[in-house]
Backbone bond lengths (Angstrom), bond angles and torsions (degrees), N, CA, C in turn:
res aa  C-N    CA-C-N  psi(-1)  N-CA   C-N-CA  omega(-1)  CA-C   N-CA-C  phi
1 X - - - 1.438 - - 1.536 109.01 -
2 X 1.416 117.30 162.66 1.492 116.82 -174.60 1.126 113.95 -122.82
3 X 1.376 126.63 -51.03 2.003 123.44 175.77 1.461 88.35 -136.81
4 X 1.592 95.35 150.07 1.312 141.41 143.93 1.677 108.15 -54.26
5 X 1.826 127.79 85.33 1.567 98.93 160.97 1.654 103.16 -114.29
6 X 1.928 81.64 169.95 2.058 79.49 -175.85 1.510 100.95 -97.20
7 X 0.995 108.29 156.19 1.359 133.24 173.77 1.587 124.32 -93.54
8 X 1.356 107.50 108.98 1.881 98.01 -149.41 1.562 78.71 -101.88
9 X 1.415 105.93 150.65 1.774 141.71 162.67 1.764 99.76 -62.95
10 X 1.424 120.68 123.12 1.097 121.82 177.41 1.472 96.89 -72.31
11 X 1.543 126.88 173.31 1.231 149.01 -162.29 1.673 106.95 0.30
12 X 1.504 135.30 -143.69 1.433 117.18 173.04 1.463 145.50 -14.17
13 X 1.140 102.36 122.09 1.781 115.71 -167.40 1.591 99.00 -32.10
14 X 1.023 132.87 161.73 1.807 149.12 164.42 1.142 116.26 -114.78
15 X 1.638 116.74 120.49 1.196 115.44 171.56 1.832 125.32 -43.28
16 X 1.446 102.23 -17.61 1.708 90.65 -169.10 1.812 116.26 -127.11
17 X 1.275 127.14 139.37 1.687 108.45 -160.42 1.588 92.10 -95.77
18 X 1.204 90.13 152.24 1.605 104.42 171.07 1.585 115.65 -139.19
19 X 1.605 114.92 137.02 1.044 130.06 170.56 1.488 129.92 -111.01
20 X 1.315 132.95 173.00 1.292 107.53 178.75 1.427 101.36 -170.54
21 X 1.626 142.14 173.35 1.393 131.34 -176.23 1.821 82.50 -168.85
22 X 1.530 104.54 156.36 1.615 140.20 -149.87 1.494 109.83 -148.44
23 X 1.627 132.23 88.49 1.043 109.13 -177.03 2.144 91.04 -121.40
24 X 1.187 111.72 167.71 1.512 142.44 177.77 1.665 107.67 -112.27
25 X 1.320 88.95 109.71 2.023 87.09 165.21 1.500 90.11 -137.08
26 X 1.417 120.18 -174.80 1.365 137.92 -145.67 1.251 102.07 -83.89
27 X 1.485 106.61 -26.34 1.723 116.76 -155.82 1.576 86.83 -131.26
28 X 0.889 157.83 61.03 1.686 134.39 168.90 1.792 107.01 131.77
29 X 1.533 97.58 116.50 1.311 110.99 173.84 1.541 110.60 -93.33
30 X 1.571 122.77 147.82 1.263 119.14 -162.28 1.832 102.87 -138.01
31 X 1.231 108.61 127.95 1.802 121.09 -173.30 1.303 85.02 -121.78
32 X 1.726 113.04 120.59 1.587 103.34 120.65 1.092 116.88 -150.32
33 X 1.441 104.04 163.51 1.661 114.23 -171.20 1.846 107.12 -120.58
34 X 1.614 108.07 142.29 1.291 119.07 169.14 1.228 98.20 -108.02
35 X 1.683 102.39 132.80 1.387 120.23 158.64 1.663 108.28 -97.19
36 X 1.490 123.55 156.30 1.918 125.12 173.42 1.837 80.56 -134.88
37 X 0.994 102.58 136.36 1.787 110.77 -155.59 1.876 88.64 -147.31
38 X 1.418 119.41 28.09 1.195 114.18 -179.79 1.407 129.51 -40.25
39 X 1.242 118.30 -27.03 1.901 116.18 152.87 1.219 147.40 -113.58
40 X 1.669 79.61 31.05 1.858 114.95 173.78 1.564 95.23 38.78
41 X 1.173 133.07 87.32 1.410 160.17 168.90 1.385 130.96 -129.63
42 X 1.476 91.59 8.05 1.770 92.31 179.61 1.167 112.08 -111.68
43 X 1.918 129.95 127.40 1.434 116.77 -161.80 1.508 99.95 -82.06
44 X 1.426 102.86 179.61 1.806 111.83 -173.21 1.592 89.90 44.61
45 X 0.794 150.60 85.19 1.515 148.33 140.76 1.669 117.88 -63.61
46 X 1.051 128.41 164.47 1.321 134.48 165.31 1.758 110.78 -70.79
47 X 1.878 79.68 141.13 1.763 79.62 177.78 1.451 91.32 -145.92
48 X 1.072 119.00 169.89 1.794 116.30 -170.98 1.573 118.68 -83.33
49 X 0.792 106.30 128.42 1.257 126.00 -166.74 1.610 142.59 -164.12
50 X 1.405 139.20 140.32 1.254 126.52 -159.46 2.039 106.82 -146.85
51 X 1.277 110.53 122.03 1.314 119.76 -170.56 1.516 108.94 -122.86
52 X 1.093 124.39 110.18 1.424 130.19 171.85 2.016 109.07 -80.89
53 X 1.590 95.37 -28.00 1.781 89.86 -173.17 1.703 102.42 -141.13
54 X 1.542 104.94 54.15 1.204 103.01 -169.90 1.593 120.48 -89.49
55 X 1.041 112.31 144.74 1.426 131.52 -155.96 1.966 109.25 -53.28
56 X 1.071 120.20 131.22 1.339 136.42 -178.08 1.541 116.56 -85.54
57 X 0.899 136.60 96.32 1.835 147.30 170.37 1.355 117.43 -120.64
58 X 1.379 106.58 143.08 1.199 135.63 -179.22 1.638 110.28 -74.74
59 X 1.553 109.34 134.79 1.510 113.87 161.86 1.814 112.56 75.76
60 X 1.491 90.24 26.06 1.807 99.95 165.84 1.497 108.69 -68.61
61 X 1.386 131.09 -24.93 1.577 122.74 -175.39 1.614 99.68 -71.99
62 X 1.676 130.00 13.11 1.238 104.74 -167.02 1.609 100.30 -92.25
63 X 1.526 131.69 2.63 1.398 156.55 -109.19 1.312 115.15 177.02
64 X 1.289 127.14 153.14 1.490 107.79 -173.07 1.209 126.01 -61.21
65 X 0.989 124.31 145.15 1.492 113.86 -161.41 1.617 122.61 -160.53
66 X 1.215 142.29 92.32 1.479 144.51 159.74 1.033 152.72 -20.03
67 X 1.658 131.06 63.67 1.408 136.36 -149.44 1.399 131.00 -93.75
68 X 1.187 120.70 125.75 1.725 106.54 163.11 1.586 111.53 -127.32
69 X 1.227 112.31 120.03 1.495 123.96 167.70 1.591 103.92 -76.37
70 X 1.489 108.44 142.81 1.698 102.90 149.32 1.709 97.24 -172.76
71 X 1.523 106.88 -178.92 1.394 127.17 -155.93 1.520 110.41 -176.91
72 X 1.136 99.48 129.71 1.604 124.66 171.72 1.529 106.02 -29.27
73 X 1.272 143.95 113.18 1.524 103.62 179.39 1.263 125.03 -69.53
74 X 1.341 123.56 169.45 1.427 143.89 -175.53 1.794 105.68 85.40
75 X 1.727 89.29 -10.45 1.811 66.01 -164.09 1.888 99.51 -101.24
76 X 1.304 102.77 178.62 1.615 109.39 -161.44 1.824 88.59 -110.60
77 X 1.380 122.79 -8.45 1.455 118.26 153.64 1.413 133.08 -66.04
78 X 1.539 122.49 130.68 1.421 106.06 173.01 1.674 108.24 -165.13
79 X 1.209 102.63 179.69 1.739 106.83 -172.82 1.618 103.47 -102.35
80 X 0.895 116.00 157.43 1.453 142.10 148.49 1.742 138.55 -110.13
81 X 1.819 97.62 85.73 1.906 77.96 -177.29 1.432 107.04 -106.75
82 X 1.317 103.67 141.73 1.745 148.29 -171.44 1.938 90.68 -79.71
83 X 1.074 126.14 131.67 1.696 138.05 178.31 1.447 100.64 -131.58
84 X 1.036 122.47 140.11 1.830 123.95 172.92 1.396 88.03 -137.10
85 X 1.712 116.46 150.09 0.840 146.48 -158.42 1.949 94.25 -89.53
86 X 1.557 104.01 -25.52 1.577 110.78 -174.80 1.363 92.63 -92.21
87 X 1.440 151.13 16.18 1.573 144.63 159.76 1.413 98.79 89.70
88 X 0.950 136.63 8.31 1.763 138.51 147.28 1.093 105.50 -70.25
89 X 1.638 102.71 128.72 1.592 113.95 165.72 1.717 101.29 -131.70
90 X 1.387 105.72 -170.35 1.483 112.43 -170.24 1.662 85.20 -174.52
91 X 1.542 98.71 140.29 1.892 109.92 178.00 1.601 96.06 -136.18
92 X 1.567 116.69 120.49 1.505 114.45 163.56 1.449 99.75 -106.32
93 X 1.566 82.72 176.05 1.717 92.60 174.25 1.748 97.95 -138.49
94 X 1.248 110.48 132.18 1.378 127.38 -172.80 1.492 101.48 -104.25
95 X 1.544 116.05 114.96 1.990 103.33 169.78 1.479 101.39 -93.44
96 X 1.232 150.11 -10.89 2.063 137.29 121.13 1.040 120.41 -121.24
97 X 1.518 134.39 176.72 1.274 126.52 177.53 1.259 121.05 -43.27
98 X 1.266 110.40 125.89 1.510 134.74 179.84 1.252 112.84 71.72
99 X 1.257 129.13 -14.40 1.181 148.26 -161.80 1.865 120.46 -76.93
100 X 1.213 117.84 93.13 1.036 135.98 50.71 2.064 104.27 -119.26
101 X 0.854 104.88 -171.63 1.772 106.25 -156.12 1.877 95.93 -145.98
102 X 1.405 114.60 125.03 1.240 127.32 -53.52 1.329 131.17 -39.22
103 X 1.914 120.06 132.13 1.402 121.55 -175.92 1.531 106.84 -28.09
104 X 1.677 106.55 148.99 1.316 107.04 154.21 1.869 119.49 -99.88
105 X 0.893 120.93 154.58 1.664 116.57 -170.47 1.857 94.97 -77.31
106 X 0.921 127.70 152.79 1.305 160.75 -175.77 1.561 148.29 -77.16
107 X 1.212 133.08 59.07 1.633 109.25 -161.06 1.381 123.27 -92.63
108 X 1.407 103.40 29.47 1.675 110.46 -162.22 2.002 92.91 -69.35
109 X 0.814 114.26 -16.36 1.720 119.66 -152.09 1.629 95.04 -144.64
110 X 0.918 107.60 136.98 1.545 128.82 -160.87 1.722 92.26 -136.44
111 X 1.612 108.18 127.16 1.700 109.66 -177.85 1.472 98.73 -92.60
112 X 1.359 108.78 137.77 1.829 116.34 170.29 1.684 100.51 -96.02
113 X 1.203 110.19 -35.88 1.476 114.11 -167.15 1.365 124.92 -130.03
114 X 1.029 138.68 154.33 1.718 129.76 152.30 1.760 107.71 -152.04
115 X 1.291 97.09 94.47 1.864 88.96 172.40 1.613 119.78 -112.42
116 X 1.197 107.21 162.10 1.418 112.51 -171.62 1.545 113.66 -137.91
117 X 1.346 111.66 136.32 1.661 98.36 176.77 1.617 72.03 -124.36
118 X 1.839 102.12 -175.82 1.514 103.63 163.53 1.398 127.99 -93.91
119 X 1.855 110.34 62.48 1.582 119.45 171.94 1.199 88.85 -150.49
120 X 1.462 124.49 -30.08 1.958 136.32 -141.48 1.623 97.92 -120.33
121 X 1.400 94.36 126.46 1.682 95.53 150.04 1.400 87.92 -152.44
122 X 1.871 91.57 119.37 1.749 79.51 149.24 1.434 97.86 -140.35
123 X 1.707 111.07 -164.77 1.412 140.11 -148.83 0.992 125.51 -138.97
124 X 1.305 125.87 120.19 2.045 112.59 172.62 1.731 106.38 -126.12
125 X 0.950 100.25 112.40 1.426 91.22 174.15 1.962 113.65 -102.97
126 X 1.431 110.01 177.68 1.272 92.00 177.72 1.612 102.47 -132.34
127 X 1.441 130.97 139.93 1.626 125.15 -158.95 1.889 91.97 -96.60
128 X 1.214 101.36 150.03 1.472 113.23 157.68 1.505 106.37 -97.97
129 X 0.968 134.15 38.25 1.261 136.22 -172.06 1.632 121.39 -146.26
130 X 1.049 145.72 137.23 1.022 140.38 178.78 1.346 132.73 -78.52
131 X 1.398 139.90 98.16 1.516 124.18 -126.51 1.468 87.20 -139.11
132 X 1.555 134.72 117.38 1.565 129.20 159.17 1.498 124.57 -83.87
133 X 1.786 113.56 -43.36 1.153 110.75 174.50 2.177 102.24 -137.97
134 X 1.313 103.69 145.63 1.439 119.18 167.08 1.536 99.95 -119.65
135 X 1.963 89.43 161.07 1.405 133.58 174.52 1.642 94.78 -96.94
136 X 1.213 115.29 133.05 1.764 103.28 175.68 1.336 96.77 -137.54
137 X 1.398 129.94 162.93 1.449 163.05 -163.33 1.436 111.07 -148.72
138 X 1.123 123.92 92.69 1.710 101.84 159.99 1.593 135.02 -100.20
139 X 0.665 140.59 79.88 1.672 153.86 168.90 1.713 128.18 -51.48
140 X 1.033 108.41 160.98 1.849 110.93 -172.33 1.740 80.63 -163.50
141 X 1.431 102.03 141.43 1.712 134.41 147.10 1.290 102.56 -89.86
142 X 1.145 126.57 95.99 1.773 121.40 163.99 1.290 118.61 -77.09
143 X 1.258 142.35 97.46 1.657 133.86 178.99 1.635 98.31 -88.94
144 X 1.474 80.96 131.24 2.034 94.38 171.30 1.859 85.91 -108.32
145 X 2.029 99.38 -163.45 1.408 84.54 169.84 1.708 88.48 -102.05
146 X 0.355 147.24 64.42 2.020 150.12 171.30 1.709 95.53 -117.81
147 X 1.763 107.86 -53.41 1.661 88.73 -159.00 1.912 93.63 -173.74
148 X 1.487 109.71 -154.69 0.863 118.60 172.19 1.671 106.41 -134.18
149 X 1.544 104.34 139.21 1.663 135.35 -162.01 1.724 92.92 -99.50
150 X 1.106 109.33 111.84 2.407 101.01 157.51 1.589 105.93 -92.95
151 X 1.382 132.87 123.61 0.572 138.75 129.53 1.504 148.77 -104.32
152 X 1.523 124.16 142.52 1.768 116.71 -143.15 1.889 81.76 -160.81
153 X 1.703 96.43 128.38 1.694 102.87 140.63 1.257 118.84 -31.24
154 X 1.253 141.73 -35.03 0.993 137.45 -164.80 1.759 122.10 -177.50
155 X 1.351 106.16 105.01 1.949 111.02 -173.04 1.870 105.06 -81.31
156 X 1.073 111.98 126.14 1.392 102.84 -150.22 1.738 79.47 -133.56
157 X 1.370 137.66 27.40 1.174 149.77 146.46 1.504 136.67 -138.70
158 X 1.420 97.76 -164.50 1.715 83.97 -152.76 2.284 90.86 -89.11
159 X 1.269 98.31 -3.51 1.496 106.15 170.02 1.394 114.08 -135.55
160 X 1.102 114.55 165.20 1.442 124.18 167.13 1.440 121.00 -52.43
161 X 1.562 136.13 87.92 1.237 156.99 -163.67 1.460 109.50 -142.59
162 X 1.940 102.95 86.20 1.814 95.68 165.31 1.204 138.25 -65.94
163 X 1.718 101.37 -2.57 1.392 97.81 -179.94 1.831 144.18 -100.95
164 X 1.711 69.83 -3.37 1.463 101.14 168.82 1.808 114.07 -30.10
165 X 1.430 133.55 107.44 1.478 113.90 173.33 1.181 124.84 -82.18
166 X 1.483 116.13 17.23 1.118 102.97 166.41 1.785 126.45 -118.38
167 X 1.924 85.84 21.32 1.449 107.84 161.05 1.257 119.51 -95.80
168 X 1.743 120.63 2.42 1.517 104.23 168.36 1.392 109.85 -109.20
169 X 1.715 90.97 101.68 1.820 93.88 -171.70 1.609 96.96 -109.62
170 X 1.214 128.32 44.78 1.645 108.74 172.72 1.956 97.22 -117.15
171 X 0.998 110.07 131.23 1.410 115.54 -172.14 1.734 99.56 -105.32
172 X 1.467 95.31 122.70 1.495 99.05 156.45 1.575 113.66 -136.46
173 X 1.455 98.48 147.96 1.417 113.94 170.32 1.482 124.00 -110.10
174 X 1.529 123.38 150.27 1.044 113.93 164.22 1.482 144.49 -32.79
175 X 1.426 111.45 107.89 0.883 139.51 -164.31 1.948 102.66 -70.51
């Protein structure tokens, strides 16, 4: 992994901080995110756990949920992977925003890993594709029971929109 960034709560402060880091190697892309949940208020929370072939479902962002956008740069194509705190994930691939509608699921990226303690989730996936440099985004839906929290590297509108491309401003290169 390479940096520690924080992940800011769009509009009103959030009870809980979150961090997260995005690295690219030749063989295996790597997400993880720290949650600090100091008054254990976040539903579906993390609990420890480890999935080598864990099950793929649709519509985990409706719930707390663990995101990283990214894309080749220049291009207006890109993926979306979905993290659940219960070891469900889901990976689309978008060729422009939103585009195509409803997502189709993904096999560009193949998961080796997904573990979770209750601070840790991270991710390794592995690309069938040959990838030198990404655009990355990282995002979380936090559900308390009050509501739902957006958090994103970076809110790059006038609302909470992860798909915005000109919110995935963290550049990594092959590592």
């Amino acid at each position: 992994m390479t940096d520690i960034l924080p992940l800011k709560p769009f509009g009103t402060p959030a009870p809980v901080t979150l961090t997260g880091d995005f690295s690219l190697r030749s063989n295996a892309i790597s997400v993880r995110f720290d949650l600090d949940d100091p008054q254990q208020i976040v539903r579906n929370t993390l609990a420890t756990g480890e999935w080598n072939e864990a099950p793929r479902v649709d519509g985990l962002w409706k719930t707390t949920c663990f995101e990283a956008f990214w894309s080749e740069p220049g291009s207006a194509a890109y993926w979306e992977l979905n993290l659940s705190p219960s070891g469900a994930w889901q990976l689309y691939r978008f060729t422009a925003e939103r585009t195509p509608q409803p997502p189709q699921a993904s096999n560009d990226f193949a998961l080796i890993s997904l573990r979770t303690t209750p601070a840790t989730l991270t991710a390794e996936l592995t690309p069938s594709l040959r990838l030198a440099a990404l655009d990355v985004s990282l995002t979380a839906v936090i559900q308390t029971a009050e509501r739902q929290f957006f958090y994103a590297t970076t809110h790059a509108g006038p609302r909470p929109d992860f798909h915005r491309r000109d919110s995935f401003t963290i550049r990594r290169t092959l590592e």
